[in-house]
RONUDREN-380907 format. One record per residue (C-alpha): residue number from 1; residue in one letter; x, y, z. Coordinates in Angstrom, 2 decimals. Example, Ala and Ser with C-alpha at 12.3 -4.5 7.8 and 13.67 -1.06 7.14 Angstrom:
{seq: 1&type: A&X: 12.30&Y: -4.50&Z: 7.80}
{seq: 2&type: S&X: 13.67&Y: -1.06&Z: 7.14}
! end
This chain:
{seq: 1&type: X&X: -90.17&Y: 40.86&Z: 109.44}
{seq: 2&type: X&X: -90.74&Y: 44.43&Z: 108.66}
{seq: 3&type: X&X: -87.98&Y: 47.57&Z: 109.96}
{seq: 4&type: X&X: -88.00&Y: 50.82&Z: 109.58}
{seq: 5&type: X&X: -84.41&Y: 52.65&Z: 108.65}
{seq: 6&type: X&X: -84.06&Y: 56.05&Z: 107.86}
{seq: 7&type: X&X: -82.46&Y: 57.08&Z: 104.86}
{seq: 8&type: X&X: -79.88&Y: 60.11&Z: 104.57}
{seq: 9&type: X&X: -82.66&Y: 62.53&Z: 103.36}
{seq: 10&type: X&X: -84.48&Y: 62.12&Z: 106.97}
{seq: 11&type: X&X: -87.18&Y: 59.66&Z: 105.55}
{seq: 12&type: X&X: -88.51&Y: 56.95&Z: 107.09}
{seq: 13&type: X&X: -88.14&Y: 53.11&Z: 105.10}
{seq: 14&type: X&X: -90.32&Y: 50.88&Z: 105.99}
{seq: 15&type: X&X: -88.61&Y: 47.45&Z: 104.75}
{seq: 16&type: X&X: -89.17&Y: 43.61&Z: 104.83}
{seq: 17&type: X&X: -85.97&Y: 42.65&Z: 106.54}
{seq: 18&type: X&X: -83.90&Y: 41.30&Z: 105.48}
{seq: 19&type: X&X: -84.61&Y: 42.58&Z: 101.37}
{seq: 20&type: X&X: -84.09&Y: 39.39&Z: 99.07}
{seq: 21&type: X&X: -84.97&Y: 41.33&Z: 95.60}
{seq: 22&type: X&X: -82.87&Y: 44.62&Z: 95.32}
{seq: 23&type: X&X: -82.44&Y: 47.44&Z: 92.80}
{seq: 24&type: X&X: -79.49&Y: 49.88&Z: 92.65}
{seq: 25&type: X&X: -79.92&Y: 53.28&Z: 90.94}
{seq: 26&type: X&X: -76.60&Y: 54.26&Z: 91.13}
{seq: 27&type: X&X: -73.05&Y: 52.79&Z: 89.64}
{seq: 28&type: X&X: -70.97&Y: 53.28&Z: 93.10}
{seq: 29&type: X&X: -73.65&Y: 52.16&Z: 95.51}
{seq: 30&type: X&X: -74.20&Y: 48.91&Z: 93.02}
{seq: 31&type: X&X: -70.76&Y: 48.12&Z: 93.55}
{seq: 32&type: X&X: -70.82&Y: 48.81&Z: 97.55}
{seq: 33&type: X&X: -73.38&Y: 46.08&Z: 97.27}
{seq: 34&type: X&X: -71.44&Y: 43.72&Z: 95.45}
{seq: 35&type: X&X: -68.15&Y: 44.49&Z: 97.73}
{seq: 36&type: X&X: -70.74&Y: 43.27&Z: 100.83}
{seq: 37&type: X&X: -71.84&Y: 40.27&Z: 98.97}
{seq: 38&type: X&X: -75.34&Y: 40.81&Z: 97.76}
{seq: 39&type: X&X: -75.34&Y: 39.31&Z: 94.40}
{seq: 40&type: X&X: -78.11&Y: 36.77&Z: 95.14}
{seq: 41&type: X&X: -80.28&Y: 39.58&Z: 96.65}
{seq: 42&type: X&X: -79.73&Y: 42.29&Z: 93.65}
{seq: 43&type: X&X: -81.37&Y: 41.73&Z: 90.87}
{seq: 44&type: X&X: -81.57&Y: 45.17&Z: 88.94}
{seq: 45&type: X&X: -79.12&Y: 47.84&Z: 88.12}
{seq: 46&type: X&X: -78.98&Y: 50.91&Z: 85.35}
{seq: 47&type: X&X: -77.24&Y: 50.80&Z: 82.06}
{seq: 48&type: X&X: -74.59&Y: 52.88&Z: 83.65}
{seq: 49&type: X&X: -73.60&Y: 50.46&Z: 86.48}
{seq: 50&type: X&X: -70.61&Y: 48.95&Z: 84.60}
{seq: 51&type: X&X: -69.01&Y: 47.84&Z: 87.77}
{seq: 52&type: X&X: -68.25&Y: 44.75&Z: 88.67}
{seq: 53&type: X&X: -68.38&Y: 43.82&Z: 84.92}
{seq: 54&type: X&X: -70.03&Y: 40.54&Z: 85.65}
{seq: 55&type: X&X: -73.19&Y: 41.73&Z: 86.85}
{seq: 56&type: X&X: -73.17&Y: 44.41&Z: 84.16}
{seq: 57&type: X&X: -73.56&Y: 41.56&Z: 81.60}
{seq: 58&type: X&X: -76.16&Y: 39.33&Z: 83.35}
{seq: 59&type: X&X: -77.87&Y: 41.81&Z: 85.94}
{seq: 60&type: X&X: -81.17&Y: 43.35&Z: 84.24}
{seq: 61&type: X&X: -81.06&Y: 46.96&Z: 83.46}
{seq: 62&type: X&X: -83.53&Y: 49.19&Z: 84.47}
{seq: 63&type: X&X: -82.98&Y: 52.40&Z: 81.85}
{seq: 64&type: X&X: -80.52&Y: 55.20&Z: 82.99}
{seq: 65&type: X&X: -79.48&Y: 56.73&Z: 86.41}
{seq: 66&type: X&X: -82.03&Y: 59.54&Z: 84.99}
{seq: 67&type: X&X: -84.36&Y: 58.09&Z: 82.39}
{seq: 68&type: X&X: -85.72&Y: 54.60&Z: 84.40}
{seq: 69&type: X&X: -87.86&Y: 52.24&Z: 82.89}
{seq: 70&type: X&X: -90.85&Y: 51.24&Z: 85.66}
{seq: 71&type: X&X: -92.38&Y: 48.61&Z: 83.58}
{seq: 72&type: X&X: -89.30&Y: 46.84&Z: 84.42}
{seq: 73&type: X&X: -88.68&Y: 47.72&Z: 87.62}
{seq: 74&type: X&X: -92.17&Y: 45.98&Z: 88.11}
{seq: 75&type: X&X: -91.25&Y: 42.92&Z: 86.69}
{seq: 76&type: X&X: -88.32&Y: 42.56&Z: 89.16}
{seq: 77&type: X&X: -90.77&Y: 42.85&Z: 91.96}
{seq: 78&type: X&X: -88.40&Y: 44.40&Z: 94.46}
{seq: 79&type: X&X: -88.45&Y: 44.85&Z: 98.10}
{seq: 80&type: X&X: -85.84&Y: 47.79&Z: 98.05}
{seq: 81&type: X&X: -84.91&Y: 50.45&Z: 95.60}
{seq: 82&type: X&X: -81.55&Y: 52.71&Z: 96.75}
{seq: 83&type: X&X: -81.29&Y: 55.58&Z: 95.01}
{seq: 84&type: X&X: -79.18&Y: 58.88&Z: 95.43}
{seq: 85&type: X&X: -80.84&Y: 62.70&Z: 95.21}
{seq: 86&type: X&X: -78.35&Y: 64.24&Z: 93.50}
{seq: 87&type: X&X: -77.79&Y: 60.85&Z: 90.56}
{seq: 88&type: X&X: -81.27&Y: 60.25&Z: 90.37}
{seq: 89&type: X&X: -84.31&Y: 62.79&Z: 88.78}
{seq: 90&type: X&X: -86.51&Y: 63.05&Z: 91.98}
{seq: 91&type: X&X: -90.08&Y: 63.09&Z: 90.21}
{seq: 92&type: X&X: -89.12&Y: 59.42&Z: 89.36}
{seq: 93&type: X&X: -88.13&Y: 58.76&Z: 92.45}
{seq: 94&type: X&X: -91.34&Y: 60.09&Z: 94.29}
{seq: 95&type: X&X: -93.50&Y: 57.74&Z: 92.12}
{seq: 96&type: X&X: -91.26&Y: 54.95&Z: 93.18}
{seq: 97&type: X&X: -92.26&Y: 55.50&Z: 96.45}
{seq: 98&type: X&X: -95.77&Y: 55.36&Z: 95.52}
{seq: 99&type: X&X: -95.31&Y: 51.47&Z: 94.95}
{seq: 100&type: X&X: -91.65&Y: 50.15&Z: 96.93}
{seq: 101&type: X&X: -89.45&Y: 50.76&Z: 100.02}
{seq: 102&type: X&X: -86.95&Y: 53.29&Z: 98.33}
{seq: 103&type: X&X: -83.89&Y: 54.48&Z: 100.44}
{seq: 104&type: X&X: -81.81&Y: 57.72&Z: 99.10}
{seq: 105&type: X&X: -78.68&Y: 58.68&Z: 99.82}
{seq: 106&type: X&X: -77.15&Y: 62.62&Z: 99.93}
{seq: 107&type: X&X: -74.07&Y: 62.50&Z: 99.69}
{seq: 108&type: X&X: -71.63&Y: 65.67&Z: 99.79}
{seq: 109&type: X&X: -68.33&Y: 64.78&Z: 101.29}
{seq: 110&type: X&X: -66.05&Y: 61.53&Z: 102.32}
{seq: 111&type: X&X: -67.94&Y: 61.43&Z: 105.51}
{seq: 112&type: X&X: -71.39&Y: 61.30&Z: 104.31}
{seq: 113&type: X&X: -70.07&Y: 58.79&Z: 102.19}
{seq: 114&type: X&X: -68.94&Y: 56.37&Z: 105.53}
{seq: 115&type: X&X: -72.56&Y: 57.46&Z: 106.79}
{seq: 116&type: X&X: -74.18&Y: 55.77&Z: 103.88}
{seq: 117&type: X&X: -72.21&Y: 52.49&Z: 103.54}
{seq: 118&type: X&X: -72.58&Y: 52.07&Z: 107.57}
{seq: 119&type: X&X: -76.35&Y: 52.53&Z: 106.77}
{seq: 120&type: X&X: -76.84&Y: 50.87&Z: 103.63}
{seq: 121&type: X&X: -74.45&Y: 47.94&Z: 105.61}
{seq: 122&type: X&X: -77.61&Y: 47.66&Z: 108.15}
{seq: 123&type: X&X: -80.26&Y: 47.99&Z: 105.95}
{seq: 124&type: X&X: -78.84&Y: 44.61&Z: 103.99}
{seq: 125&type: X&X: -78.08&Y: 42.74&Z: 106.89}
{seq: 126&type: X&X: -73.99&Y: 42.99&Z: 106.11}
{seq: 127&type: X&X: -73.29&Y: 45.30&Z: 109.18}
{seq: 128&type: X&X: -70.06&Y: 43.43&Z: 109.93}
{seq: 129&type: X&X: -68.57&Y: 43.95&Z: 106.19}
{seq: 130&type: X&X: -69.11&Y: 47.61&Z: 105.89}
{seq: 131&type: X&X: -67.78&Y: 48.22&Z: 108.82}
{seq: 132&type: X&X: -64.73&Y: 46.37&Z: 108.20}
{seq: 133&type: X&X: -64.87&Y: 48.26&Z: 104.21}
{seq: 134&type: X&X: -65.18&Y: 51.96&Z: 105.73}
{seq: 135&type: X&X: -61.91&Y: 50.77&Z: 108.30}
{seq: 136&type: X&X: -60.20&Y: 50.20&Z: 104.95}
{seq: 137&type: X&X: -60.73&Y: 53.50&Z: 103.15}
{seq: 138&type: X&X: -60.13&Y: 55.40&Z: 106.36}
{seq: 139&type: X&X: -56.63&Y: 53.27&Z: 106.94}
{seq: 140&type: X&X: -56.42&Y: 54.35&Z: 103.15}
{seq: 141&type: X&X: -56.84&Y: 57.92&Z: 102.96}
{seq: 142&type: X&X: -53.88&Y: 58.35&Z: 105.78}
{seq: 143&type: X&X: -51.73&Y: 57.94&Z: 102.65}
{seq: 144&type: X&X: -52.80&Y: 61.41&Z: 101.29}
{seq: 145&type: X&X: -51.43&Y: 63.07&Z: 104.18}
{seq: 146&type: X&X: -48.37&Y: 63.06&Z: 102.82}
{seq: 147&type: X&X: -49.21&Y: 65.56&Z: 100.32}
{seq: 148&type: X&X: -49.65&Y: 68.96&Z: 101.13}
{seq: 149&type: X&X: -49.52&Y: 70.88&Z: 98.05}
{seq: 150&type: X&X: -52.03&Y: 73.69&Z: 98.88}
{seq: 151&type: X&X: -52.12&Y: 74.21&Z: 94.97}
{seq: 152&type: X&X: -55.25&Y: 75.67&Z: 92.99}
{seq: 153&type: X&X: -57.79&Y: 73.33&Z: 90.77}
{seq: 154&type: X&X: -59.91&Y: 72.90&Z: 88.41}
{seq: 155&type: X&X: -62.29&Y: 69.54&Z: 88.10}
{seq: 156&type: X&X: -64.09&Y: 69.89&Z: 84.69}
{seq: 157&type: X&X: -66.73&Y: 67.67&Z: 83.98}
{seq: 158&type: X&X: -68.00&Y: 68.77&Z: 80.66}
{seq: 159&type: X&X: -67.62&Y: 70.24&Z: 77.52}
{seq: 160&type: X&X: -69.77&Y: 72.53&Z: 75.62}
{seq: 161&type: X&X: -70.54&Y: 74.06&Z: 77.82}
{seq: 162&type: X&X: -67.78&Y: 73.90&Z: 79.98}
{seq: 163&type: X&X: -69.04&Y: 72.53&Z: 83.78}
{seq: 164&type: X&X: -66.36&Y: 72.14&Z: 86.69}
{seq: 165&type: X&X: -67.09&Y: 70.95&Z: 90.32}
{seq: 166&type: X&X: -68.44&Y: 73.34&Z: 92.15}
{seq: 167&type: X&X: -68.21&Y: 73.93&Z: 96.19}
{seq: 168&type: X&X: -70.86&Y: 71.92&Z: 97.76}
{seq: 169&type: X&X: -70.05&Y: 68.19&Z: 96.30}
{seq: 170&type: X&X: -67.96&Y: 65.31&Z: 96.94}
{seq: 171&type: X&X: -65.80&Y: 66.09&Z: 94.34}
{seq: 172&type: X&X: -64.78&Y: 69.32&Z: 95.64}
{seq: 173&type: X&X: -64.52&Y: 67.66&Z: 99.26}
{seq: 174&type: X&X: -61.83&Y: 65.15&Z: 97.72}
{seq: 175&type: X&X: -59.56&Y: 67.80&Z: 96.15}
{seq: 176&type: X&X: -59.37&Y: 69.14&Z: 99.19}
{seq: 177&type: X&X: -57.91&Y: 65.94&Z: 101.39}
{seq: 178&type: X&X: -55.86&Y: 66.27&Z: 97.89}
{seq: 179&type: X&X: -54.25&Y: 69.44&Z: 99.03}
{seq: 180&type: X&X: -55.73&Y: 70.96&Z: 96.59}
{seq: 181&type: X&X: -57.89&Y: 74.27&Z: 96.53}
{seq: 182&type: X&X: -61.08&Y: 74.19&Z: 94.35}
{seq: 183&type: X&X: -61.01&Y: 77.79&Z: 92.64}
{seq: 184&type: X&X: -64.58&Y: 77.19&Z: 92.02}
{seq: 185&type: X&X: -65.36&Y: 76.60&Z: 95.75}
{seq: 186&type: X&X: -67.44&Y: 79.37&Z: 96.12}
{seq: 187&type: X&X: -69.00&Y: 80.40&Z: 92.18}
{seq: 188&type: X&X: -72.84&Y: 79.90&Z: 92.40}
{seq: 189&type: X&X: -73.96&Y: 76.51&Z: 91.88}
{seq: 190&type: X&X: -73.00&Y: 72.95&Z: 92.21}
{seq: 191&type: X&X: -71.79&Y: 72.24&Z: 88.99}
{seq: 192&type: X&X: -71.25&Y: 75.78&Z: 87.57}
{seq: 193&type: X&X: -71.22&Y: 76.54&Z: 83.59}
{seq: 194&type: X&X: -67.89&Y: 78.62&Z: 82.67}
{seq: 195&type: X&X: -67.37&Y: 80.80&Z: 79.82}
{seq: 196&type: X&X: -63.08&Y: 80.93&Z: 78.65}
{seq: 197&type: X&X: -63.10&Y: 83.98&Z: 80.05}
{seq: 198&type: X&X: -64.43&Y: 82.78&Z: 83.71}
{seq: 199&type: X&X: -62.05&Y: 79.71&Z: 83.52}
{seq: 200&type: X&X: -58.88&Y: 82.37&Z: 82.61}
{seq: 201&type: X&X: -59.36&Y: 84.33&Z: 84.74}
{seq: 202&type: X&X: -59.75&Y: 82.00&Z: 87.56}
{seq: 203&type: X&X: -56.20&Y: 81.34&Z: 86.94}
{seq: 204&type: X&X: -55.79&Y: 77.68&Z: 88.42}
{seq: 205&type: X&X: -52.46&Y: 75.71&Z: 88.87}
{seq: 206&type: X&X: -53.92&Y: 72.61&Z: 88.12}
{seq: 207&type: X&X: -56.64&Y: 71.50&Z: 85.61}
{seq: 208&type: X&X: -58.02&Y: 68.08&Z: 85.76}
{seq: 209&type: X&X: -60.39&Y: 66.68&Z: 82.98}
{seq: 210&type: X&X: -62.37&Y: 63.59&Z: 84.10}
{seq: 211&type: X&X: -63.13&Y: 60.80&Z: 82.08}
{seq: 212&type: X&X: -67.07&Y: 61.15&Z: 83.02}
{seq: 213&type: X&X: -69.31&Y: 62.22&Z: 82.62}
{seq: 214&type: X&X: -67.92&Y: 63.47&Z: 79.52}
{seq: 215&type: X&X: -64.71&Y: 61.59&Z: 78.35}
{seq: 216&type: X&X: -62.34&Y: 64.00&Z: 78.22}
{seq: 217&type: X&X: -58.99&Y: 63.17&Z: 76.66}
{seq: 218&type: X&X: -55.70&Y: 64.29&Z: 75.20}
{seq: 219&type: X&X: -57.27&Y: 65.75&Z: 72.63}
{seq: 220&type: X&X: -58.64&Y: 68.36&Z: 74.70}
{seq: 221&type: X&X: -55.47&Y: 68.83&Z: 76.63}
{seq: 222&type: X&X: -54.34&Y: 71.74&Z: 74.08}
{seq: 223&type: X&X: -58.17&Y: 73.46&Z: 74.11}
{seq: 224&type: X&X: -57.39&Y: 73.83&Z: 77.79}
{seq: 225&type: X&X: -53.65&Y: 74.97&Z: 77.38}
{seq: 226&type: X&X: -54.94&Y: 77.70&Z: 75.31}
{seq: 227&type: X&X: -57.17&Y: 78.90&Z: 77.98}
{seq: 228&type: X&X: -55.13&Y: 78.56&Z: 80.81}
{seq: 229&type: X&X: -51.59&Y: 78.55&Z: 79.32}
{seq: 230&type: X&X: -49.64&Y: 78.24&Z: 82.67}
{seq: 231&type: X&X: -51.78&Y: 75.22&Z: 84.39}
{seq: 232&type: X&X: -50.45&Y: 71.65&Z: 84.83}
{seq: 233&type: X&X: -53.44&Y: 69.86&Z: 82.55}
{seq: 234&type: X&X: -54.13&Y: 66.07&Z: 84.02}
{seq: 235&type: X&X: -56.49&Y: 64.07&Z: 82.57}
{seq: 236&type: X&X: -58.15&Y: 61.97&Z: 85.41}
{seq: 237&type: X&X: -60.13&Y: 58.73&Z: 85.94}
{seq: 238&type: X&X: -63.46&Y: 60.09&Z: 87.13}
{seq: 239&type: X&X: -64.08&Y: 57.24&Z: 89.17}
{seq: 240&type: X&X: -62.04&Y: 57.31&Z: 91.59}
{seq: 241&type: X&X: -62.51&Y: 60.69&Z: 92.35}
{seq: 242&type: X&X: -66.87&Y: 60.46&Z: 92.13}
{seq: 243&type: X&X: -67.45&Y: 57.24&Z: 93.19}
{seq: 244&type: X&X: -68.29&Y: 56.69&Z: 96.58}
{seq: 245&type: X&X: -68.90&Y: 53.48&Z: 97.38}
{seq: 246&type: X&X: -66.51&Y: 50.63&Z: 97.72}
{seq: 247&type: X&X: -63.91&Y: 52.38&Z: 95.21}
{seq: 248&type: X&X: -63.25&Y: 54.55&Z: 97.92}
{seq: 249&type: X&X: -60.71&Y: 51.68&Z: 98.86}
{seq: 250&type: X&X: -58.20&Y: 51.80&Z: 95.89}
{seq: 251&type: X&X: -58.86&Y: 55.56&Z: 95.20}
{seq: 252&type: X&X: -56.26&Y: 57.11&Z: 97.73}
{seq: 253&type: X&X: -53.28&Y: 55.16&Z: 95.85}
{seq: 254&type: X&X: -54.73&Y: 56.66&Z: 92.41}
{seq: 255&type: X&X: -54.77&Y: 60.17&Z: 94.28}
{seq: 256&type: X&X: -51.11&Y: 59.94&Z: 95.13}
{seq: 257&type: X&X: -50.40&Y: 58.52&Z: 91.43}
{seq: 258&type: X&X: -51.56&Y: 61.52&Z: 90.05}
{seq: 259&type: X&X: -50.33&Y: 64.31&Z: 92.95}
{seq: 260&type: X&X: -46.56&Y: 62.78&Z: 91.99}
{seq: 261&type: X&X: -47.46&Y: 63.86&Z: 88.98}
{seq: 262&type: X&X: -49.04&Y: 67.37&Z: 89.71}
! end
């Protein structure tokens, strides 16, 4: 039977319900379907959806979060494409919607992140288990309360040129239940480039360097040192902290890994 669900941009999704041939544009939200079960109905991902590793080697790839390839996507013949705005380049999308049911997701803090599994959960018929998922990460996240370390940060997510998390994203949203104060909050844009002299002088206690999209490592950790010569440098797994889907579960005990640290 056909529904209609409306996705978190305000669109409407007409859908044949429930969807038996899905494809996931985006790593976290792949995974969120595998955590509620779907791996008869999914049968494309992207080249960057490495989790769970399983599907990643027999799951056909559709190009890049970015750079899809539609002659496959028609092959697959799906009845549902999920997507996210900010992951995915929206000129591709909009021709997608030309031909399939696409839902998108916009996603800019831990609560827009419940929103969307809670809605994705109805939209694959597995209301009951994403429920039960966005109980655990809430039960989760209490353990961050613990820390209140009101300390300054930097989240860099590139190199050359040098790109940090700016105010409006989820990333910025989870150093704050961190304790920890983006000093990027409020620069002009949502991932902001930074000269040396930017980063200096926005003197921050902390530094992390993410693993993605670039892979920073402890190589860079003395680049950084020179730059900012009294921060405490952490390199970070970028997953846990971007990821929004079912990662969301194990992510809190990572946080409080690396705030012992901090």
């Amino acid at each position: 039977m056909k529904k209609t669900f409306k996705d978190q941009m305000g669109l409407e999704v007409n859908v044949e319900w429930p969807p038996k041939r899905i494809i996931s544009l985006v790593p976290s939200q792949t995974e969120l379907l595998y955590s509620l079960g779907l791996t008869n109905e999914v049968v494309g991902i992207t080249k960057f959806c490495v989790h769970p590793e399983e599907w990643f080697r027999t799951k056909q790839r559709v190009g890049g979060t970015k750079k899809l390839d539609f002659d496959k996507i028609a092959a697959l013949k799906p009845d549902l494409i999920i997507g996210n705005k900010e992951e995915n380049e929206e000129q591709q999308i909009k021709q997608l919607m030309q031909q399939y049911p696409v839902w998108m997701s916009d996603i800019h803090n831990l609560q827009d992140a419940y929103d969307m599994m809670g809605r994705v959960g109805e939209l694959v018929d597995r209301k009951e288990k994403a429920d039960e998922l966005i109980g655990k990460i809430k039960e989760a996240f209490k353990k961050l309360e613990q820390f209140k370390l009101l300390k300054s940060a930097a989240y860099f997510i590139w190199r050359e040129p040098y790109m940090v998390a700016g105010g409006d994203t989820f990333l910025s949203n989870i150093l704050s239940l961190c304790g920890l104060k983006n000093v990027f909050a409020e620069h002009k844009g949502r991932y902001p480039e930074l000269s040396k002299e930017e980063i200096r002088e926005s003197k921050p206690d902390v530094i992390l360097l993410s693993s993605e999209p670039f892979p920073f490592s402890a190589k860079h950790i003395d680049e950084f040192r020179q730059i900012c010569p009294d921060a405490k440098i952490v390199l970070v797994d970028g997953e846990y902290f971007s990821w929004y889907g079912s990662r969301l579960a194990d992510a809190p005990a990572y946080f409080c890994k690396v705030l012992s640290e901090i």
